[in-house]
C-alpha positions in Angstrom: 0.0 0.0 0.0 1.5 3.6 -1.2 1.2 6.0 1.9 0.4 9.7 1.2 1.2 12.5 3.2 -1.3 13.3 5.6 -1.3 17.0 5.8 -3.8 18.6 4.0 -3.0 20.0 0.4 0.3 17.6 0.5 -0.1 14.7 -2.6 3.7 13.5 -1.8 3.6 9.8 -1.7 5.7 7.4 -0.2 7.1 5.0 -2.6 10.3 2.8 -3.2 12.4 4.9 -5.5 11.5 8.5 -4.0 14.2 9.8 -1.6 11.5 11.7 0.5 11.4 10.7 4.0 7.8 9.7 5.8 7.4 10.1 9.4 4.9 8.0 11.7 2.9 9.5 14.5 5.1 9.6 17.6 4.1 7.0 20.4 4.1 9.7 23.1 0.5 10.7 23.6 1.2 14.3 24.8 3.7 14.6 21.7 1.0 13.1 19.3 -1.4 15.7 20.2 0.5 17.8 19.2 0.8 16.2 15.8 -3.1 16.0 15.4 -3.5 19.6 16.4 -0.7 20.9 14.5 -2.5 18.9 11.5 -6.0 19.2 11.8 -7.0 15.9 12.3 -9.3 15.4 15.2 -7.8 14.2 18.8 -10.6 11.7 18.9 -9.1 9.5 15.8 -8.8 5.8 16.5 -5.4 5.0 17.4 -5.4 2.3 14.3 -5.9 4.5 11.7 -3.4 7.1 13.2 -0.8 4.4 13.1 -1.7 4.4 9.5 -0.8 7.8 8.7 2.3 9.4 6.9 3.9 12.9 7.2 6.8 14.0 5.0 9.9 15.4 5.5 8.9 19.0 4.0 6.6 19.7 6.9 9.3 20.1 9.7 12.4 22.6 10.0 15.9 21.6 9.3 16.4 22.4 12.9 14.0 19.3 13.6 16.6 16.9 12.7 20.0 15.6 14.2 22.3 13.6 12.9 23.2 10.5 14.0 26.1 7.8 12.6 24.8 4.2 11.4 27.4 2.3 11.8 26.6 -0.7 9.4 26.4 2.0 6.5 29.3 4.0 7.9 28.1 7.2 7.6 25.6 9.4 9.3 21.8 9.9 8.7 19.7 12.4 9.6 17.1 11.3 12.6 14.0 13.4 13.0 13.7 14.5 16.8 11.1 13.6 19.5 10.1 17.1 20.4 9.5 17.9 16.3 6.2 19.2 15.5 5.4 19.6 12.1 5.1 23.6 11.4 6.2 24.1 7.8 3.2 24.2 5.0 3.4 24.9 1.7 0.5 26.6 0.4 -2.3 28.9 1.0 -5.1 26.4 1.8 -3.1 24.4 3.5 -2.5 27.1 6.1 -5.8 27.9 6.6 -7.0 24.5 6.8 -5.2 24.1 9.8 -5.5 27.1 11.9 -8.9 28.8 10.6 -11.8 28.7 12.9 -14.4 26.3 11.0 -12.6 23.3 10.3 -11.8 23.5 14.4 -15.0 23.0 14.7 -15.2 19.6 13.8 -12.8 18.8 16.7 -15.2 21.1 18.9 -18.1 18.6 18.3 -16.3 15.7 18.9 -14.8 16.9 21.9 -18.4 17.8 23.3 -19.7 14.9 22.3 -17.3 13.2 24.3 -18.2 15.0 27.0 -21.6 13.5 27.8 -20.0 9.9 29.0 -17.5 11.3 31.4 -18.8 14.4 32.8 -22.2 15.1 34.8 -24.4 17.8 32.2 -27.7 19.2 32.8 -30.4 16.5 31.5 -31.8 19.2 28.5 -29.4 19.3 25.9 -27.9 23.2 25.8 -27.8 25.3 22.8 -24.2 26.3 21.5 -23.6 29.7 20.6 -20.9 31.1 18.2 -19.3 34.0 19.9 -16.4 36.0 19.7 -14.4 34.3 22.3 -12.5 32.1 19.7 -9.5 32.6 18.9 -6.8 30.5 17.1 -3.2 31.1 16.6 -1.8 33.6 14.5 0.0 31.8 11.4 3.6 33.5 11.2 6.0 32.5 8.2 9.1 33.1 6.7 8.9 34.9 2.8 12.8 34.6 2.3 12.5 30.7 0.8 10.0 29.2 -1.1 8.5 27.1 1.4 6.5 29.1 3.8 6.9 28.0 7.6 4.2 28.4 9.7 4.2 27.6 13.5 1.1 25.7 14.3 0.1 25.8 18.1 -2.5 23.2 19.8 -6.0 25.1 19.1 -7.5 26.5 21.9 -11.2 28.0 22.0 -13.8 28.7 24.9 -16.9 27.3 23.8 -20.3 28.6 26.2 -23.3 25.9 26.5 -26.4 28.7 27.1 -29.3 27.3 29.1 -31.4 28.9 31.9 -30.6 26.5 34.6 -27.8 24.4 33.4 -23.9 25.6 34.2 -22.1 26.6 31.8 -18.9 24.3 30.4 -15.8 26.0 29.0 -13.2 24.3 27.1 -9.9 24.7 26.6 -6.8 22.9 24.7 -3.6 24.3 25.3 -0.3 23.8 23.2 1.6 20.6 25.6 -1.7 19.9 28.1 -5.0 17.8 28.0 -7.7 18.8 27.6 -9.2 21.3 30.3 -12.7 21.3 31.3 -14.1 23.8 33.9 -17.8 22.7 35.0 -18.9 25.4 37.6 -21.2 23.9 40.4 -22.6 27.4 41.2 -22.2 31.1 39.8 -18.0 30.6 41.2 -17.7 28.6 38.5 -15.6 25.7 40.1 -12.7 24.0 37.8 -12.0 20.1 36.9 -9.1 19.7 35.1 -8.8 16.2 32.8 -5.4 15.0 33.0 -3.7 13.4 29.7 -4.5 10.2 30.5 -8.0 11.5 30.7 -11.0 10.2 29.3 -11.1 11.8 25.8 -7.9 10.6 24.8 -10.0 7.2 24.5 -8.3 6.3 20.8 -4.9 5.9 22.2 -5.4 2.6 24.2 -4.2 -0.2 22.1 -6.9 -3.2 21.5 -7.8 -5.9 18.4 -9.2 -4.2 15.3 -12.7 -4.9 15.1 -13.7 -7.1 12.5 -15.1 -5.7 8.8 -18.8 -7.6 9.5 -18.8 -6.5 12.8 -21.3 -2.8 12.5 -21.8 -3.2 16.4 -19.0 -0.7 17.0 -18.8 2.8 16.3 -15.6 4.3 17.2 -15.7 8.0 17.8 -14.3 9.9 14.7 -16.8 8.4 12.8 -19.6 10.7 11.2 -22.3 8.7 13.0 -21.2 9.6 16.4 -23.3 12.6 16.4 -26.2 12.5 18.6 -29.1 12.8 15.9 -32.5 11.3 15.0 -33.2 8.8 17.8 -30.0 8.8 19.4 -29.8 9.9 22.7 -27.0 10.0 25.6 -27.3 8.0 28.9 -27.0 11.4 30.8 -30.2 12.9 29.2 -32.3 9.5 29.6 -34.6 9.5 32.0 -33.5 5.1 32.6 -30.4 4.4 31.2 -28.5 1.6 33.0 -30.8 2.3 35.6 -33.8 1.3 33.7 -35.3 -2.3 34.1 -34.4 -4.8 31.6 -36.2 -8.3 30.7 -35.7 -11.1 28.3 -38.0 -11.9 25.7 -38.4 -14.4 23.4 -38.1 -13.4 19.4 -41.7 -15.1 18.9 -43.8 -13.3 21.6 -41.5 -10.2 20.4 -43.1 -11.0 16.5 -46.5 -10.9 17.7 -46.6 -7.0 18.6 -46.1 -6.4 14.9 -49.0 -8.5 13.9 -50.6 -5.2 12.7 -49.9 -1.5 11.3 -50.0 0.8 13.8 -51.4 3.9 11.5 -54.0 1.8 9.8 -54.2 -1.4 11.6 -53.8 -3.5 8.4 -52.0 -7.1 8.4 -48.2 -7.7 8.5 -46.7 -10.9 7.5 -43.3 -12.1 7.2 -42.8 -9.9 3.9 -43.8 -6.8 5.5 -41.2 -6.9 8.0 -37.4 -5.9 7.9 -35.1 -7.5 11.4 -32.0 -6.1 12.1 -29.7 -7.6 14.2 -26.7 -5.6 15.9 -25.5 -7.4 18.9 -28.2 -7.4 21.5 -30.5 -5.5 19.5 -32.8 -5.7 17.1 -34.6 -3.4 15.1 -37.9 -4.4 13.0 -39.1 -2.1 10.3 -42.2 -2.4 9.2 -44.5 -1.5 5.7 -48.1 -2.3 5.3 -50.1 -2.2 2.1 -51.3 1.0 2.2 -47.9 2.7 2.3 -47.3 3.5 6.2 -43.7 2.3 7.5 -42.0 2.0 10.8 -39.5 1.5 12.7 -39.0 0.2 16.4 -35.6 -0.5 18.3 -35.0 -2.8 21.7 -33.0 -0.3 23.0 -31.8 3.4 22.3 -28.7 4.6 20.4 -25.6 6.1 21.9 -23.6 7.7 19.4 -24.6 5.6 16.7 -23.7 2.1 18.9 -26.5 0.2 20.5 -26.9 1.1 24.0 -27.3 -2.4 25.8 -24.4 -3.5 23.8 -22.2 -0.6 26.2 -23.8 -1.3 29.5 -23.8 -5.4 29.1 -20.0 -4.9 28.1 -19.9 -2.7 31.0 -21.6 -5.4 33.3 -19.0 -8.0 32.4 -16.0 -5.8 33.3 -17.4 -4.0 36.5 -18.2 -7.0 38.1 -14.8 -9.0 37.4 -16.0 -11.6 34.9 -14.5 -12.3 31.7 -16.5 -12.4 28.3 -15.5 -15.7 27.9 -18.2 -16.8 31.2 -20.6 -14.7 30.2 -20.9 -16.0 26.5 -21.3 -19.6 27.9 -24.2 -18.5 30.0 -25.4 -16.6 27.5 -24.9 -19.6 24.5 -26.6 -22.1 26.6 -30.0 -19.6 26.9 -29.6 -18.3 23.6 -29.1 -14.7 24.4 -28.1 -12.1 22.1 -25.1 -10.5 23.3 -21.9 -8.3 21.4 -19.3 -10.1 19.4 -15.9 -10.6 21.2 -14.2 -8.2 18.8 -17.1 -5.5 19.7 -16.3 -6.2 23.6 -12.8 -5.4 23.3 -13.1 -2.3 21.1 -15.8 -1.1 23.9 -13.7 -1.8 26.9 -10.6 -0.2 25.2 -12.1 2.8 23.8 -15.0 3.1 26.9 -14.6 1.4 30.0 -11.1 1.2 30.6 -10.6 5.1 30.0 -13.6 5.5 32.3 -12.0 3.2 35.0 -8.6 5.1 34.7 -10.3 8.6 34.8 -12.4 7.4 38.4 -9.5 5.8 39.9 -7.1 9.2 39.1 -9.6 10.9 41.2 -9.6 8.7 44.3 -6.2 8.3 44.1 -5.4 12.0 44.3 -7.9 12.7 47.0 -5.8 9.9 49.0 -2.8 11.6 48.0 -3.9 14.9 49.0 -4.8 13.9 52.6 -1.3 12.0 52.7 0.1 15.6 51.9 -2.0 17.5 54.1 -1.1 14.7 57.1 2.4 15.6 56.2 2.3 19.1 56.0 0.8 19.1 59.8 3.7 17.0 60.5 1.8 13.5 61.2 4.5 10.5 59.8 3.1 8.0 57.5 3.1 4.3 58.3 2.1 1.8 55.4 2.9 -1.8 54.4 3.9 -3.4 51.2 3.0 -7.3 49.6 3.6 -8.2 46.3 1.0 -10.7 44.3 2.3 -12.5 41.6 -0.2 -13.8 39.5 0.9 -17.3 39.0 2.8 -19.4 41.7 5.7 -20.4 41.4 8.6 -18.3 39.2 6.7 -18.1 36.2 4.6 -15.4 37.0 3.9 -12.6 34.4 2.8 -9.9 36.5 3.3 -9.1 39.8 1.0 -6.2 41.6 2.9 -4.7 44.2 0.5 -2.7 47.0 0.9 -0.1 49.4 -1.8 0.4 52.1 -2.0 3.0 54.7 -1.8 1.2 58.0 -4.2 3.9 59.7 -7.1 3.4 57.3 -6.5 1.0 55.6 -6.3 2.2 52.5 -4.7 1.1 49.5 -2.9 4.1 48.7 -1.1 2.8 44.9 -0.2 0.1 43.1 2.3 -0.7 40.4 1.6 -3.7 37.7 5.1 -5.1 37.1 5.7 -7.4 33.7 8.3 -9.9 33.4 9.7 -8.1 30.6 10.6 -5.1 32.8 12.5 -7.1 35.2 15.4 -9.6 34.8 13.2 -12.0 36.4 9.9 -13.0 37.8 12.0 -13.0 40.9 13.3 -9.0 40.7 9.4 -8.0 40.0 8.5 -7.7 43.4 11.6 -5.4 44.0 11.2 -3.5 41.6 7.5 -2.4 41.9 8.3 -2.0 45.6 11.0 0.7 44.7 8.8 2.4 42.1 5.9 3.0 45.0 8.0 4.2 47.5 10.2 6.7 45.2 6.4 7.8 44.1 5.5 8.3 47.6 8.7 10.1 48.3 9.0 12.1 45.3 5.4 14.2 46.3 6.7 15.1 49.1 4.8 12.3 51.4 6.8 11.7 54.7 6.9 8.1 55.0 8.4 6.8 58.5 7.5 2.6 58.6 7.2 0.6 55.7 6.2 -3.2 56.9 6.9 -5.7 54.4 8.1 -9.3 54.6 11.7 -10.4 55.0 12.7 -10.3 50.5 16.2 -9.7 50.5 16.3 -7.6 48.1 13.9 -5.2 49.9 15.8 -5.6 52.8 19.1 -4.8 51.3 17.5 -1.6 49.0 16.0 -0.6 52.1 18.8 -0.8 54.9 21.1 0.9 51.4 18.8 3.8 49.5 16.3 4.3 52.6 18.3 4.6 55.9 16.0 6.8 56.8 13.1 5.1 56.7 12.0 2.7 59.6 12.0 -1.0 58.0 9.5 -3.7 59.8 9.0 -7.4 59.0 5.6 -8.3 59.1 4.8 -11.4 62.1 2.9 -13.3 59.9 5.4 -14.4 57.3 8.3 -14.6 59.9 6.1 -17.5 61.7 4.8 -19.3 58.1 9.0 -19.4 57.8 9.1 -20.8 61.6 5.8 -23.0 61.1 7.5 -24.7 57.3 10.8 -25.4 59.4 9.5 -27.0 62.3 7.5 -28.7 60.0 10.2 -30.0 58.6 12.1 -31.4 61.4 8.4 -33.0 62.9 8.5 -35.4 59.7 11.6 -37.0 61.0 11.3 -40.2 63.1 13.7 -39.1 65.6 11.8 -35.7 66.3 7.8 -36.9 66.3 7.5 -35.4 69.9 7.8 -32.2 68.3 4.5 -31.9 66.2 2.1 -31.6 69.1 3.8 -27.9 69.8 4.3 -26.0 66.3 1.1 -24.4 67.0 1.9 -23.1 70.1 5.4 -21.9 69.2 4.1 -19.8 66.2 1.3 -18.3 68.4 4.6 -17.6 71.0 6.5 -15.8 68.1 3.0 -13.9 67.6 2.8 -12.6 71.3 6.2 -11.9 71.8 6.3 -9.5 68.7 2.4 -7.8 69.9 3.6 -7.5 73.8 7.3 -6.5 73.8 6.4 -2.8 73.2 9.3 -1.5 70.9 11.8 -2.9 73.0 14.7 -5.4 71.1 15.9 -7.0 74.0 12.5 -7.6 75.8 11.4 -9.2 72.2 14.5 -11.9 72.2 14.0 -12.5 75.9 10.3 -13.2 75.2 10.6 -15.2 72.3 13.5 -17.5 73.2 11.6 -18.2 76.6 9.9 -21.1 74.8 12.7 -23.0 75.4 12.5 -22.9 78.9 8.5 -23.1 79.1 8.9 -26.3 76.5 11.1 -28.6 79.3 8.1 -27.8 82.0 10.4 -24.8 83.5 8.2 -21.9 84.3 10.9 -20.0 86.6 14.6 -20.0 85.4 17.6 -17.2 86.5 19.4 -15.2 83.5 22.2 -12.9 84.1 21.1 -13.0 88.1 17.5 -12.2 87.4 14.7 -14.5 87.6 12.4 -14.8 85.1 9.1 -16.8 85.1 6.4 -17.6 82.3 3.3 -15.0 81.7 0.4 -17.8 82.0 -1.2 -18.7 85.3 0.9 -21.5 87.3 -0.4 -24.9 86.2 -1.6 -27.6 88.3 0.4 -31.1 89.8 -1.7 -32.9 87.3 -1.5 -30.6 84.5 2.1 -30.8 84.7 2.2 -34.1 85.0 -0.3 -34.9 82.1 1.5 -32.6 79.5 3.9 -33.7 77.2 7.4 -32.0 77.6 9.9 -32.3 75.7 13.7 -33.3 77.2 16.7 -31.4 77.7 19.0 -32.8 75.0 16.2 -35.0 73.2 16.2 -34.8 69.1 13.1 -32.9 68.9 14.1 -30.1 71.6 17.4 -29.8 69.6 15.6 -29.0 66.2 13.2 -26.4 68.5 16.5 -24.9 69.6 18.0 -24.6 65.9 15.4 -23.1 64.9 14.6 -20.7 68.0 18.1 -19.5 68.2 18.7 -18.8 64.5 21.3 -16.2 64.2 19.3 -14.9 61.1 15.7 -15.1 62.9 17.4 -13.0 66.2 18.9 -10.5 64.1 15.6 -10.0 62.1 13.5 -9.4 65.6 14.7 -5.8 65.2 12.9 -5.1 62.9 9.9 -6.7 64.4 8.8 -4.4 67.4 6.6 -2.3 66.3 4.3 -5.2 65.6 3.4 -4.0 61.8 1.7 -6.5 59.9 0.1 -6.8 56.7 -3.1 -9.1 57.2 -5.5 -6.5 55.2 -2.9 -6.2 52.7 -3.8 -10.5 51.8 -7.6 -9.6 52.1 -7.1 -7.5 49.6 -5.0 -9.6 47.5 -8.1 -12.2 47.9 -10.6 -9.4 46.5 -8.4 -9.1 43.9 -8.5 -12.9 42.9 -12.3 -11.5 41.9 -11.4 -9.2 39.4 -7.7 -10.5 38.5 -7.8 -14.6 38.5 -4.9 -16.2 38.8 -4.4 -18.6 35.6 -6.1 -16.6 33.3 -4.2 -14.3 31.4 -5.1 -11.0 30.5 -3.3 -8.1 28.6 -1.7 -5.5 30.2 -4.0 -2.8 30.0 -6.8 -4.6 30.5 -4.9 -6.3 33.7 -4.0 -2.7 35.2 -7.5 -1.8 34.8 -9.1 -4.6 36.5 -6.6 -3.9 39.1 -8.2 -0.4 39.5 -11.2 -1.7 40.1 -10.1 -3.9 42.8 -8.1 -0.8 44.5 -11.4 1.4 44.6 -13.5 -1.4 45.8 -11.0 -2.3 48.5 -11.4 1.6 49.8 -15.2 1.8 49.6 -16.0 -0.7 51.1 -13.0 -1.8 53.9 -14.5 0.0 56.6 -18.3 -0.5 56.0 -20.2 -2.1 59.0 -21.7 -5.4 58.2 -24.5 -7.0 59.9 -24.2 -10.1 61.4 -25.7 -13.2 59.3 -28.5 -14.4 61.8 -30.0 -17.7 61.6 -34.1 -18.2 61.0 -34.8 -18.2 64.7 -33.2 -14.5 64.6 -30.2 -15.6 66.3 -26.2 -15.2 65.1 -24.5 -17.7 62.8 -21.3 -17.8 64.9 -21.9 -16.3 68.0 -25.1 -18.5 69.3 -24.7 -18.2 72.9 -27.1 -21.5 73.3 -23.6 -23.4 71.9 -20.8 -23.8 74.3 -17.8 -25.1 72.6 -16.2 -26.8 75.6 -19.2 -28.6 76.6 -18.8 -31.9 75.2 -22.2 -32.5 74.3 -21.6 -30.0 71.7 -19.1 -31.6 70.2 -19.4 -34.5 67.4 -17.5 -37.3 67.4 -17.1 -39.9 64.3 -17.0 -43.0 65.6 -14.1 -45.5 64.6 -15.0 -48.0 61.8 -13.1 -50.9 61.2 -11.4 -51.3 57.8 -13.4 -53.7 56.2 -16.9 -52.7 57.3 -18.4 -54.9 54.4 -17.2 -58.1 55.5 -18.4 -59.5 58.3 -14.7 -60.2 60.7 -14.4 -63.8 60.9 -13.0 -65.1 64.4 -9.2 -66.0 65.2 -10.3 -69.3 66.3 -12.0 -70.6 63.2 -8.6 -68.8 60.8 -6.3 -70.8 62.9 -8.0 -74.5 62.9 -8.2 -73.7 59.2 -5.2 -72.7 58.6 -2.2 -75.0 56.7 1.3 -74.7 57.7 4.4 -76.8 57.2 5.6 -75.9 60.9 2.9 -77.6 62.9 3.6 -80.1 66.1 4.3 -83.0 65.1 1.5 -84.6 67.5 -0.9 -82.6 64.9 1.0 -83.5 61.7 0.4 -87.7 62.8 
């Protein structure tokens, strides 16, 4: 395929034998709206078909290019820059077409129709009015060569939306920002500004063409976006998503059109027209006498089928995958959007929608972390990582930070294994890149808890000395619990099983009780080996020391099972106990700083992010984002108790006392073979044949 310039009033093509050079759009978005504007073309293009276009060399400056040396050709070549903007037209109309005031209006209507998806309006749709306020760049070019330059600056207007009771919207592009959007709540006019990764830069995300057949999707460049006819927008409905939805069979759906409506003469089969478009259908209608219409399941928005949004919507809201719901929906026969419709629709819809709500929360959390900081309050938070397959073949990991006062998951960063050298050096590395965020806005972070990586633990005792580093209890003991374990499964040390419990809730207590002391938290913890010989009072260093629990009884000491001084199974306890590792990591346990919300996260996340199914990675990050803001809506909402039918509490029925043993139940013991009926040893032995009998029995 020849590519032709895109600027308007250039015909140079790009072929084979022409030494011209073409340029592709730059991957940067902020640089290629620059391009767009500097161009004409509309922001609201579909990323495929900008990747498509072409711009020539005689649009940018000499001063656009650098050299640099190719080494296999030995010489050096000239290399367009990645700040270049094309600014150098050649003729009259070519100017104009780029900086005069009515072709900017197409990008005006696009960028208001965009508006009505992602920002609240007034329910009647306002009236534009054409004032003077616009105002687009002056051209200014150079008359001393033959090519006239002409430095082309991002368009900017102010476009008013006149109603009586509805605010008014003013909009704004500026030459290397997004778009700006001020939505007044009252007569001061408040201001939302719409970052670059905002919700009108839809047509950058990168997702599967759709498919030529496939007239379910409408992107939004294309003509039929407008709002026209019976098209209407969710905001100005009066149901929307909110409106109640059934399903209905095709036949009983056939029999409303039995008859014109204008004339009431008979319809058959000839008569009427079905149109199918993912879960719609529309049915025209013609009787004899010359009256048509038409009738719809469901209302337009912007030319695309409105269920077709909200059930696309539906699946990635709620965590499922189109995959589960097309099963469901195969087995009952129910019309729903093509694959290839889904993913253009979560691309270009929901995923910039997600992004744009999740920015929000996440700088009103940041904001209050600032603020906290500025009134000189230190910042405590705690760090996991979730890989999203066990084992070392993981392709993502999800490293998260939570505030340990609210318990709020303040950000997240979604590592691939191709960023790392490893699946290993993921978790590292997302850690570093949360904290340096945290850091970097000036958030004054004094405890970070996270568990005992060694990488972590190097970077932090090496790039963060300032920073107070603490292990979190619960993966210290899984460590003690998978040792012990360990030595347990020997046959010298089976005496030992009966206490891993208890030592792991001792490693537990002595890191809550010690109260930021060191010392105290070793004395405490390497007690057990006293309390696990039956000694409850010992002497160290001339002081006397005796266990925390009430004394025990002559028959409760006699009845439990100690273990001896010097036996197999205490020596394992003691290897483990007095690790030189494990006592030097007790520093960093005394603050008691542990991470349990941060794994009931991680298992809320299983509902939107599965392990074993893969997903790409934008699609991944933004089912991450929904995890993270339903994680803080919802952590610290009061639920009621589940009660039983009587009216009474699920678990805490005080009519069941657990040590009362005629609560308990108790399987009785079966024997082996329970089908046979056991013979007796008496009748086995007299029938029984052996070649070492008596000899009195053998004659």
């Amino acid at each position: 395929m020849v590519n032709t310039c895109v600027a308007k009033g250039c015909e140079n093509k790009q072929k084979t034998y022409s030494s011209t050079m073409f340029h592709r759009f730059p991957k940067s978005v902020e640089q290629r709206r620059l391009w767009l504007a500097a161009l004409g073309i509309p922001p609201t293009t579909p990323e495929m078909k900008i990747n498509q276009y072409r711009v020539c060399e005689e649009h940018f400056k000499r001063e656009d290019y650098e050299e640099k040396m190719q080494y296999a050709l030995k010489k050096k070549v000239l290399r367009l820059k990645k700040t270049a903007v094309p600014s150098v037209f050649d003729t009259e109309a070519e100017r104009s077409a780029s900086s005069m005031p009515g072709d900017l209006s197409d990008v005006q209507e696009e960028v208001e129709e965009s508006i009505h998806l992602f920002v609240d309006l007034p329910q009647s749709t306002p009236q534009k009015s054409r004032t003077s306020d616009f105002k687009a760049p002056l051209p200014s070019h150079s008359t001393a060569t033959r090519k006239k330059s002409l430095s082309v600056l991002a368009p900017s207007w102010t476009q008013q939306l006149d109603t009586a009771s509805s605010p008014m919207v003013t909009a704004v592009c500026s030459p290397r920002r997004g778009l700006t959007f001020a939505e007044p709540q009252d007569a001061s006019q408040a201001e939302m500004d719409i970052s670059a990764s905002s919700a009108f830069d839809i047509s950058m995300t990168s997702e599967p063409a759709a498919e030529p057949a496939d007239t379910s999707f409408v992107p939004l460049s294309t003509p039929s976006s407008s709002t026209t006819g019976s098209s209407t927008n969710l905001s100005d409905q009066a149901g929307g998503w909110r409106e109640r939805k059934w399903i209905v069979n095709e036949s009983k759906l056939i029999e409303l059109f039995q008859r014109c409506a204008s004339c009431g003469a008979p319809l058959c089969n000839l008569n009427r027209h079905k149109k199918i478009v993912g879960s719609q259908i529309t049915i025209k209608c013609e009787c004899d006498n010359g009256h048509t219409g038409e009738w719809q399941s469901c209302p337009d928005t912007r030319g695309m089928p409105e269920n077709n949004l909200l059930a696309s919507a539906a699946t990635l809201f709620t965590g499922a995958t189109y995959t589960d719901i097309a099963d469901w929906a195969g087995l009952l026969n129910l019309q729903l959007p093509h694959n290839t419709t889904y993913n253009n629709i979560q691309s270009s819809y929901l995923i910039p929608t997600i992004e744009e709500t999740y920015k929000k929360q996440e700088n009103a959390i940041r904001a209050r972390l600032i603020c906290q900081t500025l009134d000189g309050e230190d910042l405590h938070i705690c760090g996991d990582g979730r890989s999203d397959s066990p084992g070392h073949s993981a392709k993502y990991t999800t490293y998260s930070f939570m505030d340990d006062t609210t318990k709020q998951i303040v950000l997240f960063d979604l590592i691939q294994v191709t960023q790392a050298k490893s699946s290993v050096a993921m978790e590292p590395m997302g850690f570093k890149k949360g904290l340096d965020k945290l850091l970097n806005d000036g958030i004054a972070v004094k405890v970070v808890t996270t568990d005992r990586h060694p990488s972590i633990r190097k970077m932090m005792r090496e790039e963060y000395p300032d920073v107070i580093h603490q292990f979190d209890p619960w993966h210290v003991t899984k460590g003690i619990k998978k040792k012990l374990v360990v030595a347990a499964n020997r046959s010298t040390c089976k005496d030992l099983a009966p206490w891993i419990r208890s030592v792991t809730n001792h490693m537990w207590w002595s890191s809550s009780s010690c109260k930021g002391d060191t010392k105290e938290l070793q004395r405490r913890w390497t007690s057990i080996l006293h309390h696990i010989r039956g000694v409850h009072r010992w002497e160290e260093d001339g002081t006397e020391y005796r266990c925390f629990h009430d004394d025990l009884s002559a028959d409760e000491q006699r009845m439990k099972k100690w273990l001896k001084h010097g036996s197999p199974a205490y020596t394992a306890l003691y290897e483990v106990v007095m690790d030189t590792r494990l006592l030097k990591d007790l520093n960093h346990m005394t603050l008691f700083k542990h991470t349990g919300q941060l794994e009931v996260f991680h298992n809320s996340l299983l509902k939107y992010c599965p392990k074993r199914l893969h997903f790409p990675y934008p699609s991944m990050q933004a089912r991450t984002m929904l995890a993270v803001m339903d994680h803080n809506e919802n952590h610290d909402k009061s639920r009621q108790q589940a009660t039983t039918v009587a009216g009474k509490n699920q678990k805490l029925d005080p009519s069941v006392k657990y040590k009362d043993p005629s609560s308990h139940v108790q399987v009785p013991q079966l024997a082996a073979n329970i089908g046979v009926l056991k013979p007796s040893k008496e009748d086995i032995r007299e029938g029984h044949t052996s070649r070492f009998r008596a000899k009195d029995q053998r004659q």
